[in-house]
N, C-alpha and C positions, 0 to 999 in steps of 0.2 A: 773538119775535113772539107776543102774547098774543091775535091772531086765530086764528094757524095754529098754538098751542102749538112752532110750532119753533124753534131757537134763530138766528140771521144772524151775523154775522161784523161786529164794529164793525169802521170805518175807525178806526184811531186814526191815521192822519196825516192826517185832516180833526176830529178831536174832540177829540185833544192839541196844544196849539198847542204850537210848537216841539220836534216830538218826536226832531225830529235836528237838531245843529247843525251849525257850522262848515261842510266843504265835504261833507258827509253827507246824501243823500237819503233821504227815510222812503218802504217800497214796504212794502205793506201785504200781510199773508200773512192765511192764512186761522186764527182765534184768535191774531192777534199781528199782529208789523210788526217791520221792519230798516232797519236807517240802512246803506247803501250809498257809498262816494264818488261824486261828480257825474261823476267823468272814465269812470265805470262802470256805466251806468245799467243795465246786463243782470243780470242776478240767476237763480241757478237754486237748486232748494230744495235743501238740505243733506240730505233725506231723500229724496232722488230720486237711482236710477242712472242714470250718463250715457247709459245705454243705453236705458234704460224711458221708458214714455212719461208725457208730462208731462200732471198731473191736468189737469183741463177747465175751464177757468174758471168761476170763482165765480158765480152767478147774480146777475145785477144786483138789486143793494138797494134796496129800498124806502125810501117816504122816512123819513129820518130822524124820529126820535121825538124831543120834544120833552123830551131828558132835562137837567137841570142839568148844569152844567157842573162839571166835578170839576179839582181841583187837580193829581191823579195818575195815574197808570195804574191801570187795573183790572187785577184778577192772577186767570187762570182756574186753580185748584185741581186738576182734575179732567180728567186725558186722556183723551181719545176713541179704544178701538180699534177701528180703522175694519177691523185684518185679521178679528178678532171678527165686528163687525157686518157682513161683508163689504160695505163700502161702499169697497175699494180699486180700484185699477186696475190688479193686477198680472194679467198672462200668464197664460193657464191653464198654460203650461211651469214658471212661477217659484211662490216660496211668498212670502208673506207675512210681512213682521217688522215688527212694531209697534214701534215707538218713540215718543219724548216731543214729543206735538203733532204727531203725523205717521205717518209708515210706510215702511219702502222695500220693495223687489222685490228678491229673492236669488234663489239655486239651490240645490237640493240636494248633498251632496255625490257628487261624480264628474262633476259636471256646470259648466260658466263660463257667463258671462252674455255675449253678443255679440249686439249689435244688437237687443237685447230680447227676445230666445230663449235659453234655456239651451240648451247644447250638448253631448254628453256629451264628456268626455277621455280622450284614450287614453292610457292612462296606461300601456302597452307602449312606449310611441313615448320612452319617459324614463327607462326601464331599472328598473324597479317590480320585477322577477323576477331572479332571477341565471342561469336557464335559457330555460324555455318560457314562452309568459306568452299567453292569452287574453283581449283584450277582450270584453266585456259592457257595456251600456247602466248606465251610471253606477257602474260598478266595474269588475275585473279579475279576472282567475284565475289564480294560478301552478301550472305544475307540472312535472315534473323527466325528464331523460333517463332512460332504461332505468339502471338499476344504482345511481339516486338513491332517496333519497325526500324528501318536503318537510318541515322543519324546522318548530316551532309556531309559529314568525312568519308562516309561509304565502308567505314570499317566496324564502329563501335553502334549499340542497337539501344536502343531504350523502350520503356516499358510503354504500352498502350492502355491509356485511360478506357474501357471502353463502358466503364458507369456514363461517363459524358459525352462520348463520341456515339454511340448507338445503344445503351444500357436495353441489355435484350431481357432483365428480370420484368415481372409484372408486379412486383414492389419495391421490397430495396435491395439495392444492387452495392456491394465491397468490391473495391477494386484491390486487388493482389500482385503482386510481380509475375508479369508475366499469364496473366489469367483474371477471372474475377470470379465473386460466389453472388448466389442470390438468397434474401434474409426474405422471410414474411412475417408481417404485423401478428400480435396477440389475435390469437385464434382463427388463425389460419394456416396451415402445414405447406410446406417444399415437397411439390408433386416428383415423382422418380423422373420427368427432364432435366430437376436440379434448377429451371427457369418458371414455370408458373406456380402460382399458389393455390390452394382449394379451400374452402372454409371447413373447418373443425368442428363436427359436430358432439360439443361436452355433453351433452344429453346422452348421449350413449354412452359415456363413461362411468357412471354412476346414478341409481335410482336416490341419492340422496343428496345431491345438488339441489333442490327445490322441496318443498316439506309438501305440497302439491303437484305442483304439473310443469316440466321443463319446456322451455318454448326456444328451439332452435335458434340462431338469428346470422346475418352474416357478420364473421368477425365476431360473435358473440353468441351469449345467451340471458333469457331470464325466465322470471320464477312469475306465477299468476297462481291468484287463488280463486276457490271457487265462488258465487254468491253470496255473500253473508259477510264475507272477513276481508279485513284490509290487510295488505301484506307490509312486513314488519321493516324496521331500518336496515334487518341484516340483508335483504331484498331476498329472502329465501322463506321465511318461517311466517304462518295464515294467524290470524289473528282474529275470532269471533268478534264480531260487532253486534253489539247490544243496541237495540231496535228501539227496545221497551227503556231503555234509559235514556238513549236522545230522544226519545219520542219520535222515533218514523215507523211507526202502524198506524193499521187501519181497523185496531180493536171500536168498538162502540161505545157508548161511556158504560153501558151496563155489561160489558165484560172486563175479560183482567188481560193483562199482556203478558206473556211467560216467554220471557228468553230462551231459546234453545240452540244449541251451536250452528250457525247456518244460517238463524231462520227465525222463527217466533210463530206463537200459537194464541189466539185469542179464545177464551177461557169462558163456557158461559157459569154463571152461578148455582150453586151449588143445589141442589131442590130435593128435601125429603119428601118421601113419597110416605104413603099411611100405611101402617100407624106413627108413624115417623114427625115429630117436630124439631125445626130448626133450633140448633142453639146459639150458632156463630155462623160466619161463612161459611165453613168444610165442618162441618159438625150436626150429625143427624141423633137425636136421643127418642127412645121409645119409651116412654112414661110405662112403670109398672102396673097400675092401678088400671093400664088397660087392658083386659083380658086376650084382646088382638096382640100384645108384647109377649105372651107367655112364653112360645118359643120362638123368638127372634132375638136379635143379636140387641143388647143393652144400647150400646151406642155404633153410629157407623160416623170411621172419620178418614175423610178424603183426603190426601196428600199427593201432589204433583210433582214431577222429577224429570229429569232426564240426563241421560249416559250417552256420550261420544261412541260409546260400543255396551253392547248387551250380552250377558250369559245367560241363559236360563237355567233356573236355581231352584231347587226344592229347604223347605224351613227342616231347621234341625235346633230343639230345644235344650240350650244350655242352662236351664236355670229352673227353678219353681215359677218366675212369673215374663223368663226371657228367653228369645229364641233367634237363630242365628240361619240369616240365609244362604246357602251355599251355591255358588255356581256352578254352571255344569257345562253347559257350550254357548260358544259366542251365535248372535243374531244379528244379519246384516239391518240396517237403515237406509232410507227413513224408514221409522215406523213405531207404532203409540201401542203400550201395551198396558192393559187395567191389571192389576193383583188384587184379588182380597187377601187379606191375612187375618185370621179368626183366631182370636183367644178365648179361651174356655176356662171360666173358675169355677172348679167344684168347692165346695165345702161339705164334708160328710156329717159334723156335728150339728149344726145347726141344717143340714137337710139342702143345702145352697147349690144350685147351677146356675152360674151366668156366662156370656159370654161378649166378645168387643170385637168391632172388624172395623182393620184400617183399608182400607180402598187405595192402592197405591196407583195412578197413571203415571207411566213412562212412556218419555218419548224419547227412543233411541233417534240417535242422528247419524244422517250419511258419509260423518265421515268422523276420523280417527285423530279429530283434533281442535 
């Protein structure tokens, strides 16, 4: 329009004769025209979403100008962007995209076009994340359970070592998916944090762990015996050690060494007293023919002993010439106890009383093994 320097919109299906044929309608667009079939006379613009709203019609033209009549179609060179010169009709929601002789209306991305609003998409709702996942207006956020972390795709999470990145056990630390545990060494228990260890005390588990004295330790335990005894290969069970057969006392030569569990006793010899003569070492005899023997015991013979534990026992005679000691209650050790034990021979035919006493020392020991 060389009035109003702006440019109008030729009809070319009233300025081109026969601009469509056959069963083809010409509908006239704005810079251009389309040949339609008849059976379809609707027509929507190829640069229009089905959703956006349709531009405003064209302003009615003025009268035609009195130009020559052309052979052929005019060909416009030069697109118009109308998202440029914002002369569009997209949504303040949507953006603008220019195309050839036209324009359409989109979305940004995270966002769909519905009913002519962009809408944002939740893109949680379609499994975006492989854990946690936060919508946000036109995007997402992933991010991962406790014991992950996020991986540089931002979507998928993997497991955290944290045996080797901060191993919070105070022994040994399993690392698990997603979590770890904490182990503690032999003889030591997982305190209720589930993270520290405490040592295990097996001595209170049983009075029969050590055949003596249990001795706490950390991470452990063991067994001790008392003076006298070596403790055995099983590291549990005492074993007396015999003094008097390596030779470590401090007997005299004129005593005797006598093993006893524990310990040892140096022995002196043996001494009858009058009317009493020697026979042997532990052997006291009273010669008849001495009138001082008449009522004393025939012979007195000493024998040494000793018991891990003592009962005390009263003699009960099984036999015409045997008798049998009976115990009665035990007696703790240390400690040396003498017996006599006096036999008595009658004979009534020939007029006979004699009698024999064995002299027993014991030496019970302090302990039960």
């Amino acid at each position: 329009d060389r009035a109003s320097g702006q440019c109008l919109d030729i009809d070319e299906c009233r300025t081109i004769p026969e601009a469509c044929r056959g069963d083809m309608v010409c509908v006239n667009q704005n810079g251009g025209y389309l040949c339609v079939p008849r059976t379809n006379p609707v027509y929507r613009s190829p640069y229009l979403s089905p959703y956006s709203n349709v531009y405003p019609p064209p302003p009615a033209p003025g009268p035609v100008p009195n130009y020559p009549t052309v052979t052929r179609p005019l060909i416009c060179r030069f697109d118009v962007d109308e998202c440029a010169s914002d002369s569009h009709q997209c949504n303040p929601t949507q953006i603008c995209i220019n195309t050839e002789g036209g324009y359409t209306c989109s979305c940004t991305e995270g966002y769909w076009l519905l009913e002519g609003q962009c809408l944002d998409i939740d893109e949680c709702r379609y499994g975006y994340c492989q854990q946690l996942c936060a919508n946000v207006p036109g995007s997402y956020s992933c991010t991962c359970n406790p014991g992950f972390t996020l991986n540089d795709d931002g979507r998928s999470c993997q497991d955290v070592n944290e045996c080797t990145s901060e191993n919070p056990c105070t022994q040994t630390c399993v690392n698990t998916y997603g979590s770890f545990l904490c182990r503690c060494e032999p003889g030591y228990e997982l305190e209720a944090d589930g993270v520290n260890c405490s040592d295990m005390d097996e001595c209170s588990f049983s009075e029969f762990l050590c055949q003596h004295e249990c001795v706490n330790g950390p991470g452990s335990y063991y067994c001790t015996c008392p003076p006298g005894y070596n403790l055995l290969d099983d590291n549990r069970s005492c074993q007396d050690i015999n003094e008097c057969e390596i030779r470590n006392f401090t007997c005299t030569s004129q005593q005797t060494c006598f093993n006893i569990p524990g310990e040892y006793k140096c022995l002196d010899p043996v001494r009858c007293e009058e009317p009493y003569l020697q026979i042997n070492e532990n052997r006291c005899m009273c010669p008849a023919e001495n009138p001082g023997c008449r009522d004393q015991p025939f012979t007195i013979l000493t024998i040494f002993g000793n018991l891990t534990c003592f009962l005390l026992f009263y003699a009960q005679q099984t036999g015409p010439i045997s008798a049998t000691l009976v115990m009665t209650r035990p007696v703790k050790g240390p400690r040396t106890i003498e017996l006599d034990l006096e036999m008595i021979t009658v004979n009534t035919v020939i007029n006979f009383r004699g009698s024999s006493v064995i002299r027993l020392r014991i030496f019970v020991s302090q302990y039960s093994f």
